[in-house]
N, C-alpha and C positions, 0 to 999 in steps of 0.2 A: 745631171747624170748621177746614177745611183751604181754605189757597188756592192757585190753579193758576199762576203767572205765565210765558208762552210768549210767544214771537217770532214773528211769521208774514214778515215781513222784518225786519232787521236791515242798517240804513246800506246799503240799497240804492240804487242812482247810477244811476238810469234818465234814459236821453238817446235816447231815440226813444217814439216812439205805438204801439210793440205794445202787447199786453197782456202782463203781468208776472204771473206766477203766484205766489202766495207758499208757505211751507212750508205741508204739509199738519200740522193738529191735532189729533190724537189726544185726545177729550176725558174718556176712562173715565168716571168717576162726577162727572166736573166737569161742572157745567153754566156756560156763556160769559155772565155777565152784563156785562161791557166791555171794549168796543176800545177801545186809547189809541190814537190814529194822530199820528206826529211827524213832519208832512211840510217838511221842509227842504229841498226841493224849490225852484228859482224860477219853478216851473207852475202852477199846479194840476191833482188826482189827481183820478181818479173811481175808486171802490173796489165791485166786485161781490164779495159773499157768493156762496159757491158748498157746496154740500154733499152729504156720500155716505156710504154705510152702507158702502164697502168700503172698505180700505184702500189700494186702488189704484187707488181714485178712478175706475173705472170707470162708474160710474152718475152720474155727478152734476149738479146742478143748481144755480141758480139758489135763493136764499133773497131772498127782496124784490127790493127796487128798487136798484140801485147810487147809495150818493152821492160828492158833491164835496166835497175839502178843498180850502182855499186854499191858496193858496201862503204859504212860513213860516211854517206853522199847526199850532198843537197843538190839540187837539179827541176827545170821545169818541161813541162809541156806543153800545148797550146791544142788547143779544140775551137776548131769554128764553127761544128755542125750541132745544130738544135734537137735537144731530145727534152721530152716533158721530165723525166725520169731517168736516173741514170748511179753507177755506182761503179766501183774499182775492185775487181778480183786481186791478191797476192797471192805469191805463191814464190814459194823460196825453193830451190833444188836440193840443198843444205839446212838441213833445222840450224838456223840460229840459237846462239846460246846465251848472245848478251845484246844488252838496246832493245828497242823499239821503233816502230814507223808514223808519223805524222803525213798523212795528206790535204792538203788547204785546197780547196778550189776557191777561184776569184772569175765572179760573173758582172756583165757589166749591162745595163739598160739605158737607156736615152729619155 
């Protein structure tokens, strides 16, 4: 068994209410079974799944419903469904003024 550990942010310092795009994930033969999200953040995030069969992200969408981390919060998610491609929108309601967001995804193959 192999496992996949990726960054889709890394100590990002978001201080405004756009939305934050994160890296795009290349998943090969990995499939995403969890997001770690480390939002040190003093907002709280709301995080949409988004996914695409291209590499350029050209087609992409929506995967579920976006949720909310608190603020100072570590917390997971779980993903069972397969996308070639794939990446985490944030977006805070409140600009943040201190911290940063860390997201790890952990993929697992056979």
């Amino acid at each position: 068994m192999s496992i996949n550990n990726s960054k889709t942010f890394d100590a990002e310092a978001i201080r405004d209410t756009s939305g934050h795009n994160g890296t795009i994930v290349y998943n090969g033969d990995f499939i995403i079974k969890t997001i770690i999200i480390e939002n040190g953040l003093n907002q709280n995030v709301s995080l949409q799944c988004q996914a695409s069969a291209n590499a350029d992200f050209s087609n992409s969408f929506n995967v579920g419903s976006a949720f909310d981390v608190s603020a100072n919060t570590d917390t997971f998610q779980t993903c069972e469904s397969y996308f070639p491609y794939w990446r985490l929108v944030a977006t805070c309601n409140t600009a943040p003024t201190t911290g940063d967001l860390t997201v790890h995804t952990m993929g697992v193959k056979e």
